[in-house]
N, C-alpha and C positions, 0 to 999 in steps of 0.2 A: 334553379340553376346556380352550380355553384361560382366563386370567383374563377376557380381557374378555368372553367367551362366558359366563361365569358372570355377570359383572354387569350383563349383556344381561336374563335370566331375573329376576332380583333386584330390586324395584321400588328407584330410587334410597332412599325415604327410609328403608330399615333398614341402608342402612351410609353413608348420610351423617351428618355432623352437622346437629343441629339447626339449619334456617336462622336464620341471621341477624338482627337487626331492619333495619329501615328505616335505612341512612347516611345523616345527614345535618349541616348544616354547624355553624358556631359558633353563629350565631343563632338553632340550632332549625329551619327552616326547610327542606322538603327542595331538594335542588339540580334546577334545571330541566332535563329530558332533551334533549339537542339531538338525539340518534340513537338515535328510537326503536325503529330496525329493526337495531342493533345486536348482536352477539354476542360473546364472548370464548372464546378456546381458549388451554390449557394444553397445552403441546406435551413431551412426551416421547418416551421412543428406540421403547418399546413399545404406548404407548395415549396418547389423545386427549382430553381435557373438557374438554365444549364445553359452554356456558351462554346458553340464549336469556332473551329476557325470557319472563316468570313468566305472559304473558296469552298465548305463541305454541303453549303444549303442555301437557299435564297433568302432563308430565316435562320440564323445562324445564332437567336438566342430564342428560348422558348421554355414554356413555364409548364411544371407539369403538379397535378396534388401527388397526394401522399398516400392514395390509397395502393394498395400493391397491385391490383389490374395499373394504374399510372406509372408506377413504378415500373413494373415490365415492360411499358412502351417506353419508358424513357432510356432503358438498356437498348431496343429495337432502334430507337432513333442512333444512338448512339453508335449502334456497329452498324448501319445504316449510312451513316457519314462517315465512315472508317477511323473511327477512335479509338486505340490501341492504350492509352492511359488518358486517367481521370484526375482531378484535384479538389478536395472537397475539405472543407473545415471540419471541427470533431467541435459539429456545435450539439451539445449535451447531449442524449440518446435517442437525436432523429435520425442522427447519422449512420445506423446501426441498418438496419431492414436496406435500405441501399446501397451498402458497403457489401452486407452478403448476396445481394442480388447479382452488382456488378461483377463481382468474385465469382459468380458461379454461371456466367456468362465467357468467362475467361479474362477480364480487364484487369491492367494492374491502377489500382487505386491508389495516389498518395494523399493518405491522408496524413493532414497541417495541420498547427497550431494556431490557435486565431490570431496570436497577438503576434505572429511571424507575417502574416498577410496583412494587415491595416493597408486600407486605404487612404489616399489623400484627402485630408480633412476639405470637409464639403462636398454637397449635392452627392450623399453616399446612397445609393438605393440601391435594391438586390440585383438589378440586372447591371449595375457598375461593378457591382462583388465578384457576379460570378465573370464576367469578360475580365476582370482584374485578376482573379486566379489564374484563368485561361493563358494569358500573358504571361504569367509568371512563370508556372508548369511549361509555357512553352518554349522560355528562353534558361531554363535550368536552374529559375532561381528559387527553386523551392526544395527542401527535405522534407521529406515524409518522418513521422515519426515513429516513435518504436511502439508494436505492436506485434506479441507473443501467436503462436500456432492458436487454431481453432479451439483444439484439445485440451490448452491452459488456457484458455480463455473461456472456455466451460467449465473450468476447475474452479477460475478466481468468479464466476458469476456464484457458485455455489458458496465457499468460501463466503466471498461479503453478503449474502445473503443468510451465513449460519451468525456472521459479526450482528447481523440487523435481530437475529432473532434473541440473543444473548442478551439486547441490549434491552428492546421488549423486555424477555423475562425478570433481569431486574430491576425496571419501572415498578413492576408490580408486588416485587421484593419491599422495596419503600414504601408501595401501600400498606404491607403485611403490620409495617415498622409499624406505619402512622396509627391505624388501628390501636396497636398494643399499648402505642404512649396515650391515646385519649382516651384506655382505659387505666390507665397507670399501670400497665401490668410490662415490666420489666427484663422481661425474658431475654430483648437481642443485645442485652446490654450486660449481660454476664455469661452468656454466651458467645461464642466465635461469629457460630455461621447460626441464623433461626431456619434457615434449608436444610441443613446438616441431620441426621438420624433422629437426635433427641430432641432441636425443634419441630422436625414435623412433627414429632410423635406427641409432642403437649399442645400443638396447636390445633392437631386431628381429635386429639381430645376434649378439648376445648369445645368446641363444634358439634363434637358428640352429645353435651352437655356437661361435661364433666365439670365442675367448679371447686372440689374439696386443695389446697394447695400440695397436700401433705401427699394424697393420690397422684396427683398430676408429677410430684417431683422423681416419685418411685420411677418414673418413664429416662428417669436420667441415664445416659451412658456411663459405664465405667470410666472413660477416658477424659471427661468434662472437669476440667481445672476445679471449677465453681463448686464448691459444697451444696451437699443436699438441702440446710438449713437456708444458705444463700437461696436456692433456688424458691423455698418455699417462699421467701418475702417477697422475692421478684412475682410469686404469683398471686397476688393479696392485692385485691383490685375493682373497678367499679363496673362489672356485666354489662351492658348497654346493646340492645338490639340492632340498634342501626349500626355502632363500630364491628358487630359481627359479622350482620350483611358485606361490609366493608372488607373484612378478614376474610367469609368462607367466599367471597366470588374472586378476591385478589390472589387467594392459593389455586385454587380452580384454574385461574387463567397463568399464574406459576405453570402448573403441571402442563397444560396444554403445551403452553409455549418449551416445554421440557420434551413433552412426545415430537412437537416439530421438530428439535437437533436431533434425536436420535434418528429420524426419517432421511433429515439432513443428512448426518452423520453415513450413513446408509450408502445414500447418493455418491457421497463423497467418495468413501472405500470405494463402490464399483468404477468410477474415473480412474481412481489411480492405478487399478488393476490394468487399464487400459493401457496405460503408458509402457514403451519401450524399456527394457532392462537394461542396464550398462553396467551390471558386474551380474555374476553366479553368485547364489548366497549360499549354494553347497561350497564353492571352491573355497570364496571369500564371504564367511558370516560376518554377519555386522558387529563393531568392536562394544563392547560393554559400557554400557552408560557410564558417563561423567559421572552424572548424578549422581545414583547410587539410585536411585525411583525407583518402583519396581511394578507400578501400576497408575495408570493415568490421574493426572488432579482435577480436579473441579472443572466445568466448560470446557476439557479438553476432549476429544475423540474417544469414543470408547473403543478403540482398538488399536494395531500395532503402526503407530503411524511412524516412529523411527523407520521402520525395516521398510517400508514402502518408499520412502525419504534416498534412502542409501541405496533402494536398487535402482532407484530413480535415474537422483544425480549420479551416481557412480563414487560420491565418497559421503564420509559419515562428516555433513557438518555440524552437529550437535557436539562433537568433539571441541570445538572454538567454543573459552569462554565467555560467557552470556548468552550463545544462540541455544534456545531451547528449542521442541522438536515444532512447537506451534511457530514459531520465526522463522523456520525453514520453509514449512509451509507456505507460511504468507510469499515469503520470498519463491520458492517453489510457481505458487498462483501468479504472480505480476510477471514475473519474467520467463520461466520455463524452465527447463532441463539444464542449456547450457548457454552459457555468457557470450556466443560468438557472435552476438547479431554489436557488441560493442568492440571498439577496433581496440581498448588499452582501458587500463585500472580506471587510468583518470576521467576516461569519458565514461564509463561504468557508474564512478561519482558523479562528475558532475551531469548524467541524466535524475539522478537522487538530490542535485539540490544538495550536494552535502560538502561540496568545497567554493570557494570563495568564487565571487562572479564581480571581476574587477572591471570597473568604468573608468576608465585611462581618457585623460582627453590634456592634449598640450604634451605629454609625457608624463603625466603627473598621475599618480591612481588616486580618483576620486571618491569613492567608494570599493571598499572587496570586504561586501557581506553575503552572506549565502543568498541565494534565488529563494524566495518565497515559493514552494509546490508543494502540490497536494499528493502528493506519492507516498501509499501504504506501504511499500519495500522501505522508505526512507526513517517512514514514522516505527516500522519496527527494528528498523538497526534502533535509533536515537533509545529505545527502549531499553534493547539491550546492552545498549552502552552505558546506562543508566545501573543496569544492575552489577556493572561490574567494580561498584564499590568496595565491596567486603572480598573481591574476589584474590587468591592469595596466587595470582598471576601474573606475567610479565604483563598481559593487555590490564589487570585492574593496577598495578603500580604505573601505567602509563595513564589512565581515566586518573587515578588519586593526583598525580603531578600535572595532568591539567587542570583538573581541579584545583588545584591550590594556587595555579599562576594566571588559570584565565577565569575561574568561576564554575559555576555549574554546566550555567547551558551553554556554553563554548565546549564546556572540556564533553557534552556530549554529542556535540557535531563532528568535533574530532575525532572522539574517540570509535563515532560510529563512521567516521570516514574510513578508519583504520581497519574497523570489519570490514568493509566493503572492500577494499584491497584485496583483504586476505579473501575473502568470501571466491572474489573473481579471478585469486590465482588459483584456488583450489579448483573451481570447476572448468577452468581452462587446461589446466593439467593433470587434476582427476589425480592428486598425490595425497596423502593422509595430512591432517593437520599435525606439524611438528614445531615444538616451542621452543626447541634447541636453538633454532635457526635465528630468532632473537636475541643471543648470548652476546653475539659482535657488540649489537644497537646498544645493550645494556653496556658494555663495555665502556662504548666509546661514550655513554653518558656519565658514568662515574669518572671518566678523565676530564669533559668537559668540568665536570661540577669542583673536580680539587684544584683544576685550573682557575675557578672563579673563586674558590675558597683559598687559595695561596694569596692571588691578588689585592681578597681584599685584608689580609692579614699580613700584609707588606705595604699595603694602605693605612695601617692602624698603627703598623710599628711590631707587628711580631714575625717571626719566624716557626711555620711549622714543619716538624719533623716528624715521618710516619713513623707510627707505632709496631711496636715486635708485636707477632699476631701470636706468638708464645708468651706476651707476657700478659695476666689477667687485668680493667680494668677495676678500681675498687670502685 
């Protein structure tokens, strides 16, 4: 017998606590119920409590397992007491299997943040949790959070699940490594990539038996920076059985883990297929790579994942510098097709964690540092804001001038705030990316900056006078 078979038998109130009184506000007064037909569920690995209001059942809280026959009575009980919405925490992924259950019973679920629910410190137990949700859900004081269509949420399970496989494969990359350095054999270290054509092909060799260095180098690409004669010394080395055991099972499980992203990969394409179009790509083909690419890179999709991207969303964001076509993607996977489940740019941001979260207290701001989250949209702007170093654009001269005034990892919170902007004007308006439209900003920052360069040269004692842009300087 399991536990919650035992507290099936058990009338709740001999191992609950004592309920509760009446919550109510500062004034005395209780708070007005907005959602009468409300419930709250405390969600763990093993068992469920669930708390209806106190007039739906003569047992108004009750524990259910987790197995999905429990699971389906606890939707029964639920529209059984006429409960029309749910409140449940997104505690890790037990939340899952009875978020889709109650969803496809009809219920609207809001699902919360935990750290938005906290109970009052003291005598916390799960059946205080879930009637504490209940409360809350049923006086309005709760948001649900953001959560993407079924459809991108089968995109992004596939997605982090091709990130997990990538990551595997190059673990075992590092074995390849370790192998070769405790033979002394020097190969990844005058080479680029030891994946890449010409290592596999001397390390297939290798394996085959092959040990002449002078053989093994003839395998080199045309294209390999490294001299034939370099290559030879890198392979002048000490054979050892056990570092080869090492090498031929760690490319082995390489390759494997190679065959899963293509399968991956696979998967992937027939989702996107799935998805609704928002442009004709006869009327409106997709515009020509920034890039200049002309065939996917290393880890990326072996197939046309721009042009899926643009019939998606409806405009080409690969056009914005930094975003490449895997960023869209990721972005594509957390959030969907279109921005409108956010009311404006700023809360676009600040669900990203990517603009300051001020603690004001007295009038004073205490702190306004970003929110610490764990959001893959967030972590792939910050990326791409990162690569707009070298980039010879108004967005990388604005990354370069934070950079230089507030540091690195400032200027790439900003910088990636500034995508996110742009990212959410684009797919709210569905307009082309245009760089023109920045000329004003640049404007009026060249005014500021001779405004502060007059100043402090009226500070020093000079006087300057602009220059004839006919005249050369020496």
């Amino acid at each position: 017998m399991t536990r919650a078979d035992l507290f099936r038998q058990i009338p709740i109130e001999e191992y609950v606590m004592p309920r509760k009184r009446k919550m109510h506000s500062q004034s005395g007064a209780a708070l007005t119920v907005m959602q009468p037909d409300a419930a709250g569920i405390d969600v763990g690995a093993t068992e469920m409590y669930v708390a209806v209001p106190e007039d739906r059942d003569p047992q108004p809280v009750r524990c259910f397992a987790t197995f999905t026959p429990d699971l389906q009575a606890l939707a029964d009980w639920l529209q059984h007491c006429r409960i029309r919405t749910v409140a449940m925490e997104s505690t890790g992924v037990y939340w899952i299997p009875l978020f889709q259950i109650l969803k496809d019973r009809g219920l609207e679920v809001c699902l919360v943040n935990a750290r938005h629910v906290q109970n009052v410190a003291g005598r916390r137990t799960d059946v205080s949790d879930c009637r504490w949700l209940q409360y809350l859900h049923a006086v309005g004081l709760l948001r649900a959070s953001f959560r993407p269509p079924q459809e991108v949420c089968a995109l992004r399970s596939l997605l982090r699940h091709r990130d997990n496989l990538i990551k595997q494969a190059s673990v075992h990359i590092l074995h390849m490594q370790k192998a070769l350095d405790q033979m002394n054999l020097r190969l990844h270290h005058v080479i680029d990539d030891i994946t890449g054509m010409t290592g596999l092909a001397i390390v297939d060799a290798i394996l085959a038996g092959q040990r002449d260095p002078a053989e093994l180098a003839k395998l080199r690409h045309p294209g390999i920076k490294a001299s034939e004669e370099t290559i030879i010394k890198s392979l002048i080395g000490d054979y050892r059985n056990e570092h080869l055991l090492v090498l031929r099972q760690s490319l082995a499980a390489y390759r494997y883990f190679q065959r899963l992203i293509r399968q991956c990969d696979l998967e992937i394409q027939r989702t996107l297929k799935g998805f609704d179009s928002r442009v004709d790509l006869k009327l409106n083909p997709i515009p020509k790579d920034r890039s200049g690419k002309t065939k996917p890179r290393r880890n990326e999709p072996q197939f046309n994942l721009r042009e899926h991207l643009y019939r998606i969303l409806g405009v080409d964001l690969t056009q914005v510098p930094g975003l490449q076509a895997t960023t869209v993607h990721t972005l594509l996977a957390e959030i969907g097709p279109s921005a409108s489940k956010f009311r404006s740019a700023s809360a676009f941001a600040s669900w990203m964690g990517l603009c300051p979260h001020n603690d004001i207290s007295g009038g004073k701001i205490l702190m306004a540092r970003t929110r610490k989250v764990n959001n893959r949209a967030a972590t792939a702007l910050r990326m791409a804001a990162q690569s707009l170093h070298g980039s010879q654009s108004y967005l990388g001269e604005f990354y370069r001038r934070m950079r230089a005034r507030l540091g690195a990892p400032k200027a790439n919170v900003a910088a990636a705030h500034k995508l996110a902007r742009i990212i959410f004007h684009l797919l709210t308006t569905r307009q082309p990316y245009d760089e023109s439209v920045f000329a004003r900003q640049e404007i009026q920052f060249r005014k500021r900056a001779e405004g502060r360069l007059k100043k402090q040269a009226q500070a020093l004692g000079f006087h300057l006078v602009a220059a004839d842009p006919r005249t050369e300087v020496p």
